[in-house]
VEXGULO-584765 format. One line per 4 residues: their letters; for each residue x, y, z of C-alpha. Coordinates in steps of 0.5 Angstrom, whole numbers, plus 500, padded with zeros to 3 digits. Example, Ala and Ser with C-alpha at 12.3 -4.5 7.8 and 13.67 -1.06 7.14 Angstrom:
<tortors>
as	525,491,516  527,498,514
</tortors>
This chain:
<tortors>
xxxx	163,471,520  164,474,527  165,482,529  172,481,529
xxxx	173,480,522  175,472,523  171,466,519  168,461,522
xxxx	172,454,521  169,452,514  174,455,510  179,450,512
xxxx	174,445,513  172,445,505  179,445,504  182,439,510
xxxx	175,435,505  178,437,499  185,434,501  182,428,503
xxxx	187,422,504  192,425,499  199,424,502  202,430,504
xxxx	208,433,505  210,438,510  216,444,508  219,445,516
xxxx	221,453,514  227,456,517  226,462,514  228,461,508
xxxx	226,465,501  225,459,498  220,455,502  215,457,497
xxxx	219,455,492  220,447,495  213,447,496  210,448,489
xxxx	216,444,486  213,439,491  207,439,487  210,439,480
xxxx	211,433,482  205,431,484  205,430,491  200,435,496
xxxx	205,440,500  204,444,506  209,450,509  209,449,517
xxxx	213,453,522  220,450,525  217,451,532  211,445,530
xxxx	214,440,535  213,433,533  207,430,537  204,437,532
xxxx	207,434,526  205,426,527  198,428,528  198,431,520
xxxx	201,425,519  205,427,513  208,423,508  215,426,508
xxxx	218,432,511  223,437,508  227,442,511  230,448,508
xxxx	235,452,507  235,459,512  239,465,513  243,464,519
xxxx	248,459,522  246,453,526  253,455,531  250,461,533
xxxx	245,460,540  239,464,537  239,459,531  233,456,528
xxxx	232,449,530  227,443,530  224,438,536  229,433,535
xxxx	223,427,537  221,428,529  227,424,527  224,419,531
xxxx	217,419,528  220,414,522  217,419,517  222,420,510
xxxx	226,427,510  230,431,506  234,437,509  236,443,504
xxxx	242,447,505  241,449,512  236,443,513  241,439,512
xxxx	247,442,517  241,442,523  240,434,521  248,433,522
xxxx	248,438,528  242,434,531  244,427,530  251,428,532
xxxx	255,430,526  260,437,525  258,443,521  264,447,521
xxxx	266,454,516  266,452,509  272,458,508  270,462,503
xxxx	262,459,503  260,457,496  255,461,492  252,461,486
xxxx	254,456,480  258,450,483  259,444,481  259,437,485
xxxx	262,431,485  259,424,486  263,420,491  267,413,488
xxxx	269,410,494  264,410,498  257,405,497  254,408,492
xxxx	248,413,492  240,412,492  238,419,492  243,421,487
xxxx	244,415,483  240,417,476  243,424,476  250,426,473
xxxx	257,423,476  259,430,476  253,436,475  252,443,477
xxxx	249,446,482  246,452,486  249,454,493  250,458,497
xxxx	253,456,505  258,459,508  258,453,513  258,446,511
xxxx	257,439,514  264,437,515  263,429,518  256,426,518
xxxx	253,423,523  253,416,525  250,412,521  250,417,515
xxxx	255,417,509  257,422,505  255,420,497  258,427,494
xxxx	263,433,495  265,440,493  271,444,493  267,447,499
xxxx	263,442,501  265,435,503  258,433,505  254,435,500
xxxx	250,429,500  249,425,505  245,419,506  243,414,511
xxxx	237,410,507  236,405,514  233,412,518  230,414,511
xxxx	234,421,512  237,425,507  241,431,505  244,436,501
xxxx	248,442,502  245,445,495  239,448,492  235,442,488
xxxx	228,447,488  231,452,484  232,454,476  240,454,477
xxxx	241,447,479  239,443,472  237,436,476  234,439,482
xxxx	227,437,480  229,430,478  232,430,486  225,432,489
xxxx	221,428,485  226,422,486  226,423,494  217,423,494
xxxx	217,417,489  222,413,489  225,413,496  219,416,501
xxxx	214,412,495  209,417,494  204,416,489  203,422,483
xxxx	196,423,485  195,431,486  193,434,480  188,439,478
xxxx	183,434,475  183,430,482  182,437,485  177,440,481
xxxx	172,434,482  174,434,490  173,441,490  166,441,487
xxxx	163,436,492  167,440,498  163,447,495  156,443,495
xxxx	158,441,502  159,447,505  153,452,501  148,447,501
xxxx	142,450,498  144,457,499  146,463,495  154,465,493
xxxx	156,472,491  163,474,489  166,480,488  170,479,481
xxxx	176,484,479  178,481,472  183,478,475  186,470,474
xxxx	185,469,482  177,471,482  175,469,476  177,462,478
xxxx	174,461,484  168,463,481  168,459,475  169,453,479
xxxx	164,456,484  159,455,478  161,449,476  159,446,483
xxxx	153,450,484  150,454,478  145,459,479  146,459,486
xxxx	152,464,485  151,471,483  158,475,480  159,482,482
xxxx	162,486,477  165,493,479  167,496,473  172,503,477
xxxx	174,505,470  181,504,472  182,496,468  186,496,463
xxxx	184,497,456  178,493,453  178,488,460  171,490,463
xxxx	168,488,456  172,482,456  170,480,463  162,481,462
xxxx	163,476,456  168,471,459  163,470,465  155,473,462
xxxx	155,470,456  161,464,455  160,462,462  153,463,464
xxxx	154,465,469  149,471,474  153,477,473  151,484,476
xxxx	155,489,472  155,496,476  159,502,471  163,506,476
xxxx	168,510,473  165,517,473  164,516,482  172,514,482
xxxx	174,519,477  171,524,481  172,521,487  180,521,486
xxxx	179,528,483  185,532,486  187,525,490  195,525,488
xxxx	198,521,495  200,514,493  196,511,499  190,517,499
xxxx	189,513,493  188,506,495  184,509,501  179,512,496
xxxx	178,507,491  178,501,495  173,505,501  169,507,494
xxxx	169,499,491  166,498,499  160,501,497  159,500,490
xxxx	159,493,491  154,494,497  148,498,493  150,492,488
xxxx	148,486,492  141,489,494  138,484,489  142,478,493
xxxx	142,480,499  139,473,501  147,470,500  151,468,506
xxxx	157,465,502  162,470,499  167,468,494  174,469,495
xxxx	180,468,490  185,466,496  191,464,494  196,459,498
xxxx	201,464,499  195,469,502  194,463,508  202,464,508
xxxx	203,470,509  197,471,515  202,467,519  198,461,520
xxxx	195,456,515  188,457,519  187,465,518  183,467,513
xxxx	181,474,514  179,477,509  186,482,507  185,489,504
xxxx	190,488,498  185,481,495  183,481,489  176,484,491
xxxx	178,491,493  178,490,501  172,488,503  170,490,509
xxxx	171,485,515  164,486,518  161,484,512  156,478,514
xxxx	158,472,510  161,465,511  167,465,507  168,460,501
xxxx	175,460,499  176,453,494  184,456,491  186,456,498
xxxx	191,451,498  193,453,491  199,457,488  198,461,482
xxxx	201,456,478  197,451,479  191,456,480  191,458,472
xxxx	191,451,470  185,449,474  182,455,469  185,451,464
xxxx	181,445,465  174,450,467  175,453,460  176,459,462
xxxx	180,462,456  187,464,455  186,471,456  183,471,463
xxxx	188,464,465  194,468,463  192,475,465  199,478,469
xxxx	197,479,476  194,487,477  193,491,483  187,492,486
xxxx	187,500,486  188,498,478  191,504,473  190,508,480
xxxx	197,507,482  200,506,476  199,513,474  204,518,479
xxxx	200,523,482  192,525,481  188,520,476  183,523,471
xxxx	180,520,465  186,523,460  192,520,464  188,513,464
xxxx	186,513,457  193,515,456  195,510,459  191,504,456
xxxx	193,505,450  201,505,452  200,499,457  196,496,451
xxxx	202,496,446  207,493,452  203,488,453  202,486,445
xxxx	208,487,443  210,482,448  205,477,445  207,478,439
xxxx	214,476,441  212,469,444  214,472,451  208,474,454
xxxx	208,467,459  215,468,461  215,474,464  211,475,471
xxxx	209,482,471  209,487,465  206,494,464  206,501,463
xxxx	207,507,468  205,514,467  208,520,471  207,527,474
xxxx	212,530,469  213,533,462  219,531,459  222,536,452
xxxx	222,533,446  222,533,438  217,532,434  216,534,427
xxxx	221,539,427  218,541,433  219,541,440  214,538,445
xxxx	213,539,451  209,531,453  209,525,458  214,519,458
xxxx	212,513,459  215,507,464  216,501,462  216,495,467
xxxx	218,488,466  220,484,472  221,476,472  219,472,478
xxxx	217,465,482  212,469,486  213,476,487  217,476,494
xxxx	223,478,490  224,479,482  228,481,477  228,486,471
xxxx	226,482,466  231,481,460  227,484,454  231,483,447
xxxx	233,491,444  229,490,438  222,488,442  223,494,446
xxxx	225,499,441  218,497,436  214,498,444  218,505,444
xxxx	217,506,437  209,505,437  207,508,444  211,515,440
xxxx	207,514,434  200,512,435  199,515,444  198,522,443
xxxx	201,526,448  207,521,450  215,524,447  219,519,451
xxxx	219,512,453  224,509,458  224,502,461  226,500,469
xxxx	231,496,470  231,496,477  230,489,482  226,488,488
xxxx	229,488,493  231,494,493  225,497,489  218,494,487
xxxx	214,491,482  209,497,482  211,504,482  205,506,488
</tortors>
């Protein structure tokens, strides 16, 4: 890696080798909130996918050879001057396109059709009918006559380009699909990517399939076998070392980093002290003893605890505890300091998020603690092209066990930034167990996978209470439970009264210290998933 923090191409290489010849399909971004969300439904149907910008220009996108575009939807309008746009020349590349919402309006206003105010807009749960008298539909013709959808347009597409036929309507939308099969483009004015519209996947995975003819080849069996040649590739005879966390994203590029290189990887363990209950262990003998891997486990709490002693300010705390991993992890690699290759467990959205699907820096909030740029080390990143989705079945397939595959996404800092105000280890041991009961009564009531996040946060503040026929003067407990596609935005999770009164109930009872239980129900926007 060079000085300014950037790595050498081997990162993107490994994972153009990994790709191979797989048809891809590029997502043309607009800005939307669901680009993310088309792209792994792309995936769930098999078919590799790519988020790209809409500023790419057509002689950029023939050169990545896709197998089929799709547009987005976007936030704005495509009357106003500063709208989005794409380089109309994609048009004529003869590649399959589906345009979504705001996509299909800019493939109507581009190609000579009008899009106009839709009066009051459509939004949320709307019902669209399949047109009688016109040639029947190809992108719609397995689903539903008459089917419910998810918009959400003000404007709409009020006569189709030449060429084009519109296929189905709403009270709002008068082209809510349209087709042109001889150009091999394809619109809809509502949302197939997300969960509220019943038959969206179906559509998706009848664009890819049947009409852009993609065959269902990307899976994470295919992956895995194409990744482990493309690690031995890019390490060669060298020696790996990877920073493990506990966390799913970690412990999948090292396990499939084992499966491609064996002894040559060496995992680095920092346990700060500040994981959730039970977790270090389990991690040491996932990977030490299930695993065989070469594990360095380094017991840090009492240098964190005291590190953080008097430390109350949110950020003050992240600086400290990821400042303090640095230089653990750097004493612990004494014993591997002929490695020139470091594990990270990058994610496809990391890449994203970066700006540009070659950057792979490593970013301060990874799964490591936050490395620093100069170390000197080439990259070997291989879930970098994944989701999260499709990173817990890769462990899946590896053998990793369900309670690393499945683990809930954890901040880097750890209970660290769960605990408002200083950190000692009474609050932390406090709030293990707390934490420990969410997690299993969630476990218990079979709602574990279906909730993104959920945890347990402990305040700076004593809160009067009645115990025993006495009063107290203890801590109340957080509980935090969101839903979520990927984390850009989330939703308080719905958990059934009876669930949170037994969590309420036993965290009273059996967490010495706590008098009260409180459940969050606030949404991101406008609030976090985290606390700090």
């Amino acid at each position: 890696m060079s000085d300014s923090g950037r790595p050498d191409a081997g990162s993107r290489a490994e994972a153009e080798a990994v790709v191979g010849d797989q048809p891809t399909v590029l997502v043309v971004d607009f800005g939307a909130q669901y680009a993310q969300l088309i792209a792994r439904r792309v995936r769930e149907a098999n078919v590799y996918s790519e988020i790209v910008p809409h500023s790419i220009t057509a002689a950029e996108l023939a050169q990545r050879d896709p197998a089929a575009i799709i547009f987005s939807g976007g936030p704005k309008s495509v009357r106003v001057p500063d709208a989005p746009s794409i380089d109309p020349g994609v048009y004529d590349l003869g590649v399959p396109i589906l345009g979504i919402c705001y996509g299909q309006q800019l493939i109507a206003q581009q190609l000579g059709g009008e899009v106009g105010g839709g009066g009051a807009g459509e939004y949320g749960r709307t019902v669209v009918h399949r047109s009688s008298d016109v040639v029947s539909s190809i992108l719609t013709a397995d689903l539903p006559a008459d089917q419910t959808v998810w918009m959400s347009h003000f404007d709409a597409v009020q006569r189709p380009p030449e060429g084009f036929v519109a296929t189905a309507a709403s009270e709002g939308a008068p082209c809510a699909v349209i087709e042109s099969p001889e150009r091999k483009i394809w619109g809809v004015q509502y949302h197939p990517e997300v969960a509220h519209t019943p038959h969206g996947q179906e559509l998706i995975t009848r664009f890819l399939h049947d009409l852009a003819g993609l065959p269902a080849t990307w899976t994470m069996e295919n992956f895995i076998d194409a990744s482990v040649e493309a690690i031995r590739a890019q390490v060669g005879d060298g020696r790996a070392i990877c920073g493990l966390s506990g966390g799913v994203d970690s412990a999948v590029a090292a396990a499939l980093v084992h499966k491609a290189i064996g002894p040559q990887l060496t995992c680095v363990f920092v346990d700060t002290g500040l994981m959730r209950k039970n977790e270090g262990d389990q991690v040491v003998e996932t990977f030490r003893r299930h695993q065989g891997m070469e594990l360095i486990h380094v017991r840090a709490a009492d240098r964190f605890f005291e590190r953080l002693a008097g430390v109350t300010e949110p950020e003050d705390k992240r600086k400290a505890i990821g400042e303090l991993f640095i230089r653990v992890f750097e004493d612990a690699r004494g014993g591997v300091e002929d490695a020139r290759f470091l594990v990270q467990g990058t994610l496809y959205p990391d890449v994203i998020e970066s700006g540009t699907a070659h950057a792979a820096t490593i970013k301060s909030h990874h799964n490591v603690g936050g490395l620093p740029e100069d170390l000197d080390f080439e990259l070997v990143e291989p879930l970098r092209l994944l989701f999260k989705d499709e990173v817990r079945a890769v462990g899946h397939e590896l053998g990793l066990p369900d309670e690393i595959v499945w683990r809930q996404p954890f901040p880097g800092p750890g209970l660290g930034v769960r605990i408002i105000g200083e950190v000692t280890p009474e609050m932390v041991a406090l709030l293990q167990e707390a934490d420990a009961i969410v997690r299993e009564e969630l476990r218990i009531a079979g709602l574990e996978r279906e909730i993104w996040q959920a945890f347990a946060v402990l305040p700076d503040i004593r809160t009067v209470g009645v115990m025993g026929d006495e009063r107290t003067y203890g801590h109340p407990v957080i509980i935090r439970a969101v839903t979520s596609e990927d984390a850009m935005t989330a939703d308080w999770a719905r958990i059934p009264y009876d669930v949170l009164e037994s969590m309420a109930s036993r965290i009273i009872n059996e967490v010495p210290g706590v008098n009260r239980v409180a459940y969050d129900i606030t949404s991101k926007p406008p609030g976090t998933i985290e606390w700090e």
